[in-house]
Structure formats: structure tokens, C-alpha cells
N, CA, C and O atoms as a MOPAC input file, in Angstrom:
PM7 MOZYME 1SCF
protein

 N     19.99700 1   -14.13700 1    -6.33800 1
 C     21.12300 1   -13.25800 1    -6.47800 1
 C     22.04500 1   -13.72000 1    -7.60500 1
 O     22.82500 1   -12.95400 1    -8.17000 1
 N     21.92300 1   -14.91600 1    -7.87600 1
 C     22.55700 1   -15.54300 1    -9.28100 1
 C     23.80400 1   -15.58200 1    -8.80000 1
 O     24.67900 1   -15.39100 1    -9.64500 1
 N     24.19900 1   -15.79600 1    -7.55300 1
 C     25.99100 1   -15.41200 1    -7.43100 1
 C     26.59800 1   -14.59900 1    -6.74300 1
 O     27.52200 1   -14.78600 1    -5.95100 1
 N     25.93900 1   -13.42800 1    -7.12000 1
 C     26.32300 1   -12.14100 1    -7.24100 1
 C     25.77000 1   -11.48500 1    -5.64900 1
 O     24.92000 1   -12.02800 1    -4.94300 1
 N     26.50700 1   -10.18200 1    -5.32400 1
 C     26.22600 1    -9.31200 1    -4.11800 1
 C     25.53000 1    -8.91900 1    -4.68400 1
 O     25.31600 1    -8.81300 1    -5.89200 1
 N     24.79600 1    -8.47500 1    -3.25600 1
 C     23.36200 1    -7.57800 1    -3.27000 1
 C     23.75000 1    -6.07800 1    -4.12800 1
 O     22.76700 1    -5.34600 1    -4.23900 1
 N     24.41200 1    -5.79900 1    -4.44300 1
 C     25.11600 1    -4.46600 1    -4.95300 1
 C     25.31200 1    -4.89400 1    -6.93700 1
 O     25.02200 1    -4.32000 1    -7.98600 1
 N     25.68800 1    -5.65500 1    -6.71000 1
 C     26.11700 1    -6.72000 1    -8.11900 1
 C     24.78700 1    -6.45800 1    -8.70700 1
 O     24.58400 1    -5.48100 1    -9.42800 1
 N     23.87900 1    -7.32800 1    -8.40000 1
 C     22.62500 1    -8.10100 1    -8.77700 1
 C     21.50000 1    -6.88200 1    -9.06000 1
 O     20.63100 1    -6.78500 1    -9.92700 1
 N     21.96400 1    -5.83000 1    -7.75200 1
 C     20.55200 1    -4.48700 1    -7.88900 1
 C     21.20300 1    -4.06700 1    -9.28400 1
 O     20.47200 1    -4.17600 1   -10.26900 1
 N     22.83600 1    -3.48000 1    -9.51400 1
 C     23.04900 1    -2.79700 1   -10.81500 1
 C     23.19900 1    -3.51200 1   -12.13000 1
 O     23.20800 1    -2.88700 1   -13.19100 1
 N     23.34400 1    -5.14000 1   -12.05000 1
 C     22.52100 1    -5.94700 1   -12.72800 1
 C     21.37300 1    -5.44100 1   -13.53800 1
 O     21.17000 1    -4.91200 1   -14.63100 1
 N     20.65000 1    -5.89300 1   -12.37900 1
 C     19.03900 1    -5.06200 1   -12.63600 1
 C     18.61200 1    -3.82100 1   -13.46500 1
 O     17.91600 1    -3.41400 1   -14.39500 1
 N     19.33800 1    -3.55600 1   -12.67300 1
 C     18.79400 1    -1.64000 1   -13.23300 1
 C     19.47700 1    -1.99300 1   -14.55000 1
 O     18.82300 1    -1.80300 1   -15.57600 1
 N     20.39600 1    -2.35900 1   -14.62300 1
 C     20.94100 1    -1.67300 1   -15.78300 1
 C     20.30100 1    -2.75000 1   -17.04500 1
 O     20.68900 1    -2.60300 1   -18.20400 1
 N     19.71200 1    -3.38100 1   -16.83200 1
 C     19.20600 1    -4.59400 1   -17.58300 1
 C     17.76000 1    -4.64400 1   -17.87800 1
 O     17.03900 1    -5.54800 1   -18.30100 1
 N     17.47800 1    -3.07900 1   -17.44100 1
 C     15.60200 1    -2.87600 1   -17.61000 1
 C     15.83800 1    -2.24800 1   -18.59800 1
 O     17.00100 1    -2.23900 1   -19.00200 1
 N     14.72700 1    -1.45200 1   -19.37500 1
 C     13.95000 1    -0.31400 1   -20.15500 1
 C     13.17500 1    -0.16500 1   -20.06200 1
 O     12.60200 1     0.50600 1   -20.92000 1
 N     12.09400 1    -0.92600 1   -18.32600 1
 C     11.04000 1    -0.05600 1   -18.20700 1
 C     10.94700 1     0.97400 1   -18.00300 1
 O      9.79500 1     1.38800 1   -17.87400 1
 N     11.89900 1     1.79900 1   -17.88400 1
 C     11.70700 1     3.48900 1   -17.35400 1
 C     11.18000 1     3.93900 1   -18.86800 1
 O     10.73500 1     5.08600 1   -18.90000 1
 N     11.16100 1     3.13300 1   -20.25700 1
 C     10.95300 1     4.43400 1   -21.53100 1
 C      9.61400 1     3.71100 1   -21.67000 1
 O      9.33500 1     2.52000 1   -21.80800 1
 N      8.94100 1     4.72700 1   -21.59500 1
 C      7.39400 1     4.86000 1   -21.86000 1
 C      6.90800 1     3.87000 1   -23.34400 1
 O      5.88100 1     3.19200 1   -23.34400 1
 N      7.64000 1     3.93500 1   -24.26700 1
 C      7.36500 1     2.97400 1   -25.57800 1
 C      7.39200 1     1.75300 1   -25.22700 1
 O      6.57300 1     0.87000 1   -25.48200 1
 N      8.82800 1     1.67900 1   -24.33500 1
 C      8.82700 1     0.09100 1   -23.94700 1
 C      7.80600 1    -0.51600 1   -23.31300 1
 O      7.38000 1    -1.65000 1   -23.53500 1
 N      7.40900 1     0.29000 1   -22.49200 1
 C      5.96700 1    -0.32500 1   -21.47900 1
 C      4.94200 1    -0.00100 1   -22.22800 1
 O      3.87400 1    -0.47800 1   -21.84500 1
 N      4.90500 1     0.78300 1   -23.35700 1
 C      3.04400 1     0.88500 1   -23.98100 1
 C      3.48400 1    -0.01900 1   -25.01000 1
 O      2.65500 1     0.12500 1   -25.90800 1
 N      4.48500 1    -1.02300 1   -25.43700 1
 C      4.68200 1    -1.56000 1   -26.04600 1
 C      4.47500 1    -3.50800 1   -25.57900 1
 O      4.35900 1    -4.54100 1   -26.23900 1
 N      4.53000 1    -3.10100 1   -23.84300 1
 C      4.19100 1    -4.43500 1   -23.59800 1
 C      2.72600 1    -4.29500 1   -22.93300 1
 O      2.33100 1    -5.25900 1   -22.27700 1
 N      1.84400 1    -3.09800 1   -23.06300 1
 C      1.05100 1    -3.07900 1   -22.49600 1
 C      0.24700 1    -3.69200 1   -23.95000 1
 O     -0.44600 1    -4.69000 1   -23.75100 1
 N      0.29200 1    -3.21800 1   -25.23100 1
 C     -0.19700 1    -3.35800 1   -26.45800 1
 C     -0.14600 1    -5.52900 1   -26.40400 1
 O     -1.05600 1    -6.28300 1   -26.74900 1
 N      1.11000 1    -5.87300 1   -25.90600 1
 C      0.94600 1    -6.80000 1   -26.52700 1
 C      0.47500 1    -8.35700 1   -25.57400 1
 O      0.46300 1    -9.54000 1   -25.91200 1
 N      0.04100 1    -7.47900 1   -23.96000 1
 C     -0.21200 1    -8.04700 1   -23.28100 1
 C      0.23400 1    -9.08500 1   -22.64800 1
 O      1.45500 1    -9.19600 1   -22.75900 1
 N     -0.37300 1   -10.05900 1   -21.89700 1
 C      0.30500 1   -11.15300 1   -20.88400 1
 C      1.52500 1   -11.85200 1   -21.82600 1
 O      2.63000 1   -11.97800 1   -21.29900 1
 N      1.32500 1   -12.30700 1   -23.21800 1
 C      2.43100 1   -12.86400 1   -24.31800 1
 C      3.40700 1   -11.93100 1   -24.29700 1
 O      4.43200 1   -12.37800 1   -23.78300 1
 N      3.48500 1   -10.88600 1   -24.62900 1
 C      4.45300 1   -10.09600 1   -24.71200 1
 C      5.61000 1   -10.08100 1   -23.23300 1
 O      6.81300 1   -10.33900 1   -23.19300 1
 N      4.77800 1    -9.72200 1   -22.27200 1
 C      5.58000 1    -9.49500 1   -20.79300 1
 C      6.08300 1   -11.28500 1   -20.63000 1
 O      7.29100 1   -11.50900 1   -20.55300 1
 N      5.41100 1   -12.09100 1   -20.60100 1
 C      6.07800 1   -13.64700 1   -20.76600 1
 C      7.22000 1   -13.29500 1   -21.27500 1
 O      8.27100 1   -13.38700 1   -20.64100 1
 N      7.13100 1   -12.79000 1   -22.64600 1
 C      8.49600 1   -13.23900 1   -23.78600 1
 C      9.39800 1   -12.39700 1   -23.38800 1
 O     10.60900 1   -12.61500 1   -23.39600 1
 N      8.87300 1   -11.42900 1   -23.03200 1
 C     10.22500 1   -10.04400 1   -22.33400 1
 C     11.51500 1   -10.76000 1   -21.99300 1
 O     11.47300 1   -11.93500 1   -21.62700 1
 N     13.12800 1    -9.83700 1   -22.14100 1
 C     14.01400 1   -10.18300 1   -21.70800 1
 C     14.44900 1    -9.57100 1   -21.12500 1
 O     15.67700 1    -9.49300 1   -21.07200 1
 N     13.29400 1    -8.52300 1   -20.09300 1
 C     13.70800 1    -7.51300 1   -19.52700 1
 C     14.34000 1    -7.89500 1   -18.11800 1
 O     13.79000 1    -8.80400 1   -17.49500 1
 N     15.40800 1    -7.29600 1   -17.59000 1
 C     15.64900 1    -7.87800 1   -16.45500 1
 C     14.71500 1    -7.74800 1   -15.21100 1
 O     14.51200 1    -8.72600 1   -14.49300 1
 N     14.12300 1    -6.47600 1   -14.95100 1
 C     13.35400 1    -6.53300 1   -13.75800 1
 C     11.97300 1    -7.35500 1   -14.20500 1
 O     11.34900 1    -8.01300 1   -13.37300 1
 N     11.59600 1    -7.26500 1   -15.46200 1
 C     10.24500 1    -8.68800 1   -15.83500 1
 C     10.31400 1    -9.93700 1   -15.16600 1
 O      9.51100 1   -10.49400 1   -14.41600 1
 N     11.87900 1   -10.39700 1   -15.75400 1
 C     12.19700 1   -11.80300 1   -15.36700 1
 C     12.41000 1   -11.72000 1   -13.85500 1
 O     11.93400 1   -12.71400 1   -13.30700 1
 N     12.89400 1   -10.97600 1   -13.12200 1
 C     12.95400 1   -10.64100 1   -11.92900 1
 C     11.66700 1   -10.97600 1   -10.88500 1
 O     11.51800 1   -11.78400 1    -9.96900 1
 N     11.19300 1   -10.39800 1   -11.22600 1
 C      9.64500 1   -10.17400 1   -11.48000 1
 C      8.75800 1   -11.35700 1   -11.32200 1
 O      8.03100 1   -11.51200 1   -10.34000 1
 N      8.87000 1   -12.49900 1   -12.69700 1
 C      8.69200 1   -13.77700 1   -12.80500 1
 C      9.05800 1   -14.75500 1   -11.62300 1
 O      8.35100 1   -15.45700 1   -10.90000 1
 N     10.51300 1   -14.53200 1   -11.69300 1
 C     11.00100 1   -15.67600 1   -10.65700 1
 C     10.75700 1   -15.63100 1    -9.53800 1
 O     10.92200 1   -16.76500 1    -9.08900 1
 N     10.36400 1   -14.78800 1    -8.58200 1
 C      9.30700 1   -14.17900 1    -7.34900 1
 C      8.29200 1   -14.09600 1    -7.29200 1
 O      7.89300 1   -13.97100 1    -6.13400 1
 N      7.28900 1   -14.10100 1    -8.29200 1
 C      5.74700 1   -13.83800 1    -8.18700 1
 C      5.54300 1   -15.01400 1    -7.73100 1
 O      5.05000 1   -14.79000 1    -6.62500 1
 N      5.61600 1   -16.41500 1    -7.89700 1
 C      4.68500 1   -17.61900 1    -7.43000 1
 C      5.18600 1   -17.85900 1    -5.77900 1
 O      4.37100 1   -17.88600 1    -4.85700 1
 N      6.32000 1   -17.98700 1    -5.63400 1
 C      6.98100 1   -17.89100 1    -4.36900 1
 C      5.95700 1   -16.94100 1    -3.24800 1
 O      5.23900 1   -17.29100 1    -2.31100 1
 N      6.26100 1   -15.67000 1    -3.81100 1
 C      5.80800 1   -15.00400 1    -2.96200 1
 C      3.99800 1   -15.09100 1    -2.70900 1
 O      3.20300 1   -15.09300 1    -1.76800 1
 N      3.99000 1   -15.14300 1    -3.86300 1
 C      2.15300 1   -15.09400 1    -3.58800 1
 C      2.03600 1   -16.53000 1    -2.60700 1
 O      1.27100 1   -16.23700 1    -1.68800 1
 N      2.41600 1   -17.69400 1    -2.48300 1
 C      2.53600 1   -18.87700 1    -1.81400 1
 C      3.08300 1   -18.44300 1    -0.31600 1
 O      2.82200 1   -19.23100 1     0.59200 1
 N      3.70700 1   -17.43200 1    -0.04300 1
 C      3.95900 1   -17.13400 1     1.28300 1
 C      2.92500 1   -15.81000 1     1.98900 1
 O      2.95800 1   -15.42300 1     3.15700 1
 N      2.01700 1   -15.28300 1     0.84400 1
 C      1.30000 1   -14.44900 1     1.35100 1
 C      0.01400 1   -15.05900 1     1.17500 1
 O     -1.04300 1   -14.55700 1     1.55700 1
 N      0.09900 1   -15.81900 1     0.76600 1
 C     -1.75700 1   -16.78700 1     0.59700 1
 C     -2.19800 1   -16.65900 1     1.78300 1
 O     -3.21400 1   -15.99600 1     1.99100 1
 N     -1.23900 1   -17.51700 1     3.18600 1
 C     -2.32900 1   -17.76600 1     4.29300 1
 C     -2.50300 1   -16.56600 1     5.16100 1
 O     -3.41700 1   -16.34100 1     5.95400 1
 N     -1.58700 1   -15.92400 1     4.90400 1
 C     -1.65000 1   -14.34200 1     6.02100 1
 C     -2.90000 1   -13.61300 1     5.00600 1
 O     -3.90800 1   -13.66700 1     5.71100 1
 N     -3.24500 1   -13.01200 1     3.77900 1
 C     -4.15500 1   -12.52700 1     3.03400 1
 C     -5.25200 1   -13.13300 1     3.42900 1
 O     -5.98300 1   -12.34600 1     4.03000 1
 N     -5.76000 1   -14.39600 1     3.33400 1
 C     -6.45100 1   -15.32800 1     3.52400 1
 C     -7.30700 1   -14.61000 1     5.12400 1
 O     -8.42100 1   -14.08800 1     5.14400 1
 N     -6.64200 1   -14.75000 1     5.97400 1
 C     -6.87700 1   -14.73100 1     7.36300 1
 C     -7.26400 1   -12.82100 1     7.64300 1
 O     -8.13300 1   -12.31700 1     8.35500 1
 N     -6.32000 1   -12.22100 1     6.84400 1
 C     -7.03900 1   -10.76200 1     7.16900 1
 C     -7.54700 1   -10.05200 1     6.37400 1
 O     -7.67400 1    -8.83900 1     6.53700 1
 N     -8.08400 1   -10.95000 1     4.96200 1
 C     -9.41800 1   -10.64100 1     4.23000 1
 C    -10.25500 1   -11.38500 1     4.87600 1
 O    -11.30600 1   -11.11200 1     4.29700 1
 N    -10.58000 1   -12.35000 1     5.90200 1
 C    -11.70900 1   -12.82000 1     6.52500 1
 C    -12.58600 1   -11.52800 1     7.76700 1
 O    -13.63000 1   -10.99700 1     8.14600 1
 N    -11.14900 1   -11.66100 1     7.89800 1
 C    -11.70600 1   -10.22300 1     9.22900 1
 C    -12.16200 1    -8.96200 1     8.50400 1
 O    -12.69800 1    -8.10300 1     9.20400 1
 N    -12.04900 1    -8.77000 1     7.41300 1
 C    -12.11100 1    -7.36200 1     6.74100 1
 C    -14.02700 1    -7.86500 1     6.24300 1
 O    -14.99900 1    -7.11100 1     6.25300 1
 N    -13.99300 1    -9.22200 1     5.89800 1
 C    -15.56900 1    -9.21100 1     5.57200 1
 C    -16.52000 1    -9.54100 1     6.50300 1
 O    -17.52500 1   -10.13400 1     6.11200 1
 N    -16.43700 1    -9.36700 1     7.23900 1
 C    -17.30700 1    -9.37100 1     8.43800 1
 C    -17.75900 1    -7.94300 1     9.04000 1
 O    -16.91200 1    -7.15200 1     9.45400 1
 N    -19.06900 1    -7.67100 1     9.06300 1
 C    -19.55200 1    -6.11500 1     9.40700 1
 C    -19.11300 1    -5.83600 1    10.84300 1
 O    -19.38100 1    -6.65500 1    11.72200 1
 N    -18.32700 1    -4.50100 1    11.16600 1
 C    -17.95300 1    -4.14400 1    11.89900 1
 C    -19.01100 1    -3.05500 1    12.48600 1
 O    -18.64300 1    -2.49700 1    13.52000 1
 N    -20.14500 1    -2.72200 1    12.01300 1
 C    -20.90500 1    -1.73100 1    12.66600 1
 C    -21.47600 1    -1.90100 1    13.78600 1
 O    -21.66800 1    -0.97200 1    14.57100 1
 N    -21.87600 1    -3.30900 1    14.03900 1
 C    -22.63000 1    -3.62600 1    15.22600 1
 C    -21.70200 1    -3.92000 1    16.43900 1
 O    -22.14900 1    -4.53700 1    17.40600 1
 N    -20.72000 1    -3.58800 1    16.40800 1
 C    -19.73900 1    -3.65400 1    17.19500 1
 C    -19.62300 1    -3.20700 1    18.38500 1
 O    -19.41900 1    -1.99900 1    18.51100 1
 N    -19.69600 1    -3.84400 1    19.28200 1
 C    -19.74300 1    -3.18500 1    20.83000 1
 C    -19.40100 1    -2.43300 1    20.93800 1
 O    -20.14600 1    -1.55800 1    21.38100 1
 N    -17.67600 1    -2.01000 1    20.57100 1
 C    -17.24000 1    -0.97600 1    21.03600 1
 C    -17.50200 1     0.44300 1    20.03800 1
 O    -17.11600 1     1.60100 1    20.19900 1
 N    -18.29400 1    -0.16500 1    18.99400 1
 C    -19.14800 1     1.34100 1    18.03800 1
 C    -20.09500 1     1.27200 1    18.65800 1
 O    -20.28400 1     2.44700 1    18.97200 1
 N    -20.94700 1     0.64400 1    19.12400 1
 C    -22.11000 1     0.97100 1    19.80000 1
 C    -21.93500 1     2.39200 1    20.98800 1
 O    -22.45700 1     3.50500 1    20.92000 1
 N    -21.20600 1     1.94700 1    21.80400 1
 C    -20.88900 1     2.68500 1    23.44000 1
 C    -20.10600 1     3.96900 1    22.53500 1
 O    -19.99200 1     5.05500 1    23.10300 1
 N    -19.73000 1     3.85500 1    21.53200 1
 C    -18.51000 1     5.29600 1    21.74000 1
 C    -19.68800 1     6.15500 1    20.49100 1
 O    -20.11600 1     7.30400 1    20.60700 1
 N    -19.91500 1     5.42200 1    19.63800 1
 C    -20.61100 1     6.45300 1    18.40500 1
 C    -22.19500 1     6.37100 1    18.92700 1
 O    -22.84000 1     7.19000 1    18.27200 1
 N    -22.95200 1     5.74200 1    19.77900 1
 C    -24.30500 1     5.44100 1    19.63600 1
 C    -24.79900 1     4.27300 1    17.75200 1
 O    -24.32300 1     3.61400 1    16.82700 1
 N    -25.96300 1     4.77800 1    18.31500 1
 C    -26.73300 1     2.82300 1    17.24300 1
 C    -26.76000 1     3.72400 1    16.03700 1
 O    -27.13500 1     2.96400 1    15.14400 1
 N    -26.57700 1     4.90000 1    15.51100 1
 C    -26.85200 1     5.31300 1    14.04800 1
 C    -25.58300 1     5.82500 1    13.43100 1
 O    -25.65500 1     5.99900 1    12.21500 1
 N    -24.63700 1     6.05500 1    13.90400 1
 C    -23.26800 1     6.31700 1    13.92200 1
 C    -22.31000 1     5.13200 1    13.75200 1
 O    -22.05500 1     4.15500 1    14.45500 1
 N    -21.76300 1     5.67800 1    12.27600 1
 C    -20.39600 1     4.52800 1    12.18900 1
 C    -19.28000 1     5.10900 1    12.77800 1
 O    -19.01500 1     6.31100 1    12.78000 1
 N    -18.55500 1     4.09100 1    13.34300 1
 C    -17.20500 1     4.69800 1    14.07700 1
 C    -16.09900 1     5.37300 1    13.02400 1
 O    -16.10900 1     5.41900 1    11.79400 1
 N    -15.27700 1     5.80600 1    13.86500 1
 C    -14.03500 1     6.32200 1    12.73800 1
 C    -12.93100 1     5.20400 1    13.09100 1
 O    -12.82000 1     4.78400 1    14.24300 1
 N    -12.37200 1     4.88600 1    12.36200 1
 C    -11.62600 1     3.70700 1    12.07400 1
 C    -10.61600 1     3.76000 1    13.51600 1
 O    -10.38500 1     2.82600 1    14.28400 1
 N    -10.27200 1     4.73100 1    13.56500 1
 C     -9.12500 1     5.26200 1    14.93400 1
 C     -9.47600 1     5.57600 1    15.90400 1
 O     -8.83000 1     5.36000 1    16.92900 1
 N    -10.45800 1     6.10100 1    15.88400 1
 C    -11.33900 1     7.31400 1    16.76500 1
 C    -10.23700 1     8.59000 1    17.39000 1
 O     -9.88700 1     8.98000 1    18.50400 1
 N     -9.89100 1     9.02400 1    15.67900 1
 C     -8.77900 1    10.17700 1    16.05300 1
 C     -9.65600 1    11.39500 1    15.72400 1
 O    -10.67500 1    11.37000 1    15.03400 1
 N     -9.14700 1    12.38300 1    16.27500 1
 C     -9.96900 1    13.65400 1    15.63100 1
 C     -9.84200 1    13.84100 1    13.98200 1
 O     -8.78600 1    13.57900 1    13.40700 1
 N    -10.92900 1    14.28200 1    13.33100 1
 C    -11.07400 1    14.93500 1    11.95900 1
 C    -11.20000 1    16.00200 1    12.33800 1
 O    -11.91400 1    16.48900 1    13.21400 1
 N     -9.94400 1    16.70900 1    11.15200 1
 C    -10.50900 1    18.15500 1    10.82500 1
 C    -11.06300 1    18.64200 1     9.19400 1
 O    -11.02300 1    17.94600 1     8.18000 1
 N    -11.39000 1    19.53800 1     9.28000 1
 C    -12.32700 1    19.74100 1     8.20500 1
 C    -11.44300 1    20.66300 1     7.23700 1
 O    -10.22000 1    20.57700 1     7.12400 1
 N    -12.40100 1    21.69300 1     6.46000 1
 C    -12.41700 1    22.81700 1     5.94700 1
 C    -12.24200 1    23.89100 1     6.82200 1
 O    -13.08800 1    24.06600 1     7.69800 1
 N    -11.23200 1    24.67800 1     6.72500 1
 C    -11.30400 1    26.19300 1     7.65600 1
 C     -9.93600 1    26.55500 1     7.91900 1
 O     -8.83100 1    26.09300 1     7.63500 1
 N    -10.50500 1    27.80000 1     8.72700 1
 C     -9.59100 1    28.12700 1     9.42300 1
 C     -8.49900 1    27.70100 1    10.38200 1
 O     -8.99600 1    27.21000 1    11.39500 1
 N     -7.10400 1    27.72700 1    10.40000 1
 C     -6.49200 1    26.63300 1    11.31500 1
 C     -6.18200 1    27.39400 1    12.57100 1
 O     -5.35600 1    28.30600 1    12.52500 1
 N     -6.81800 1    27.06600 1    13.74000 1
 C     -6.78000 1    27.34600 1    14.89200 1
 C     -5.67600 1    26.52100 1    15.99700 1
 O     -5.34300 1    25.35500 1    15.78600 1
 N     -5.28800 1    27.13500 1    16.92200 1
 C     -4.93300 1    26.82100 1    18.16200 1
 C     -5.94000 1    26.46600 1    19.55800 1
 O     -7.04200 1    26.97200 1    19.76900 1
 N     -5.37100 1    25.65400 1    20.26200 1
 C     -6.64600 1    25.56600 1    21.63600 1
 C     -5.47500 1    25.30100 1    23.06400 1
 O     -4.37000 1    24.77400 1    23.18800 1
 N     -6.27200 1    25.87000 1    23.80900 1
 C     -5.33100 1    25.98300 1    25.26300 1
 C     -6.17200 1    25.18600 1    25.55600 1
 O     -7.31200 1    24.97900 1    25.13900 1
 N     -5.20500 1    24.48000 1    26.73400 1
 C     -5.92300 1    23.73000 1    28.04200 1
 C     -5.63800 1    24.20300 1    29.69000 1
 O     -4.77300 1    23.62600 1    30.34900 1
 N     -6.36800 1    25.18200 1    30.19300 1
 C     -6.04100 1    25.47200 1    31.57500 1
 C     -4.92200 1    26.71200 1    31.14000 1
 O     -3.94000 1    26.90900 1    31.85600 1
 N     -5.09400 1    27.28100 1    30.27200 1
 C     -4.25500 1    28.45800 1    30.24200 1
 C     -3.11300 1    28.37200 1    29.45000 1
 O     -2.38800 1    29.27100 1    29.02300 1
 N     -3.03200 1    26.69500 1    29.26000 1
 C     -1.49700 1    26.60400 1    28.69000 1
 C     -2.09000 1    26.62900 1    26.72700 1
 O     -3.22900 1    26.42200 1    26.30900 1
 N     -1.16900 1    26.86600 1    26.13600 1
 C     -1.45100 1    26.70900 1    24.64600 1
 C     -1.17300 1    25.77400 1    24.10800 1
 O      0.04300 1    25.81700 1    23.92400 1
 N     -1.56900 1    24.92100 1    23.72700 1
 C     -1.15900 1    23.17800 1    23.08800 1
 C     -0.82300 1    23.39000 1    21.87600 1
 O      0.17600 1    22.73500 1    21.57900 1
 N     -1.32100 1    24.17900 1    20.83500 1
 C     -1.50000 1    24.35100 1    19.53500 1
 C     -1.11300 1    25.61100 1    19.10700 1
 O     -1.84900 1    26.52500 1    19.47800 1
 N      0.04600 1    25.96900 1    18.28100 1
 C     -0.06300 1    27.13900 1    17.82900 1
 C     -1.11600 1    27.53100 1    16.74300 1
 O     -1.49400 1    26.71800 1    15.89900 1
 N     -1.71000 1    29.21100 1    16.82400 1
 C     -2.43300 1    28.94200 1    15.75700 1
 C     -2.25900 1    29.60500 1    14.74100 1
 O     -3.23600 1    29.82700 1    14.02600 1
 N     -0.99700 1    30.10100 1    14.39300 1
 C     -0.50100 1    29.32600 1    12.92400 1
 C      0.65000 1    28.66500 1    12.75700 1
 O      1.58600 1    28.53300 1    13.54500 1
 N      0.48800 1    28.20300 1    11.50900 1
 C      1.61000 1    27.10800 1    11.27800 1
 C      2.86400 1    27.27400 1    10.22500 1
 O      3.69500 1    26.37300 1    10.10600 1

């Protein structure tokens, strides 16, 4: 915060960028990782002084639920019993709807769904 209120420091900020003009950013896109280093842009440096921090507090949580993400989930008990052995599950097991017409459906007389919207 350098000092400064959270109010201070955001209009700081803002007012201390020029990434919003398109030259400025195809101008550090042209001149690559050297260029954005040398920047004196405020949200760059902003930017800078948070990236190692943070990536160091998201290492071990990333770490732990990219492990679970690589491990095959198809043979999965509970895809087995709900989809059968040739069927991948749906991530939720919420209804999909498709292409069409948008319908309504009663249950026992009552109308759950209007059918239109």
C-alpha cells in the first residue's frame, strides 16, 4: 500500500497505468519480457511486486489439485453404477439441454416449468 489507503493506492494505480491504450500494450508486447521488466507502468510494477509472493502461496494448493486432476476419473465407482462401463459421467450429473424447442414439464399435475420464457 506504500503508506497509503486502500482508496489512495487503487487511484494511485489507475491513474499511473496506460495499459488501457492499445499502442502502449502492442508496444510492450513488440518488445517483450525486457520491455515489461523496464516498464514504469504502475499496475506492471504492481504486478511485479506480487507475482513471486503470490505464486509461493499458491505452489502447494496448485500442486495438490493438479495431482487429483491427473489421475483418470473414468473407472470410477461412482461412474461405473450411475453411467454404466462405456459411458463417461457428466462432471455434476446435472441435466443437459440441447438444441430445440424450450419446453415446460409438470409433475402430478402441477407445472414446474413454464414453457416459455
Amino acid at each position: 500500500m506504500n503508506g497509503k489507503s486502500p482508496a489512495d493506492r487503487a487511484a494511485e494505480l489507475v491513474s499511473g497505468t496506460k495499459l488501457a491504450d492499445v499502442a502502449v500494450r502492442r508496444k510492450l508486447a513488440a518488445g517483450g519480457r525486457d520491455a515489461i521488466e523496464k516498464s514504469d507502468d504502475a499496475m506492471i510494477k504492481l504486478a511485479q511486486l506480487v507475482d513471486q509472493p503470490s505464486r509461493a502461496v499458491r505452489k502447494p494448493t496448485t500442486s495438490k489439485s493438479r495431482s487429483r486432476y491427473d489421475k483418470p476419473t473414468a473407472k470410477s465407482p461412482g461412474a461405473v453404477q450411475s453411467r454404466g462401463e462405456n459411458n463417461f459421467p457428466d462432471a455434476t450429473f446435472t441435466l443437459r439441454l440441447a438444441f430445440g424447442q424450450v419446453r415446460g414439464y409438470s409433475d402430478q399435475g402441477r407445472t414446474l416449468a413454464p414453457g416459455r420464457l
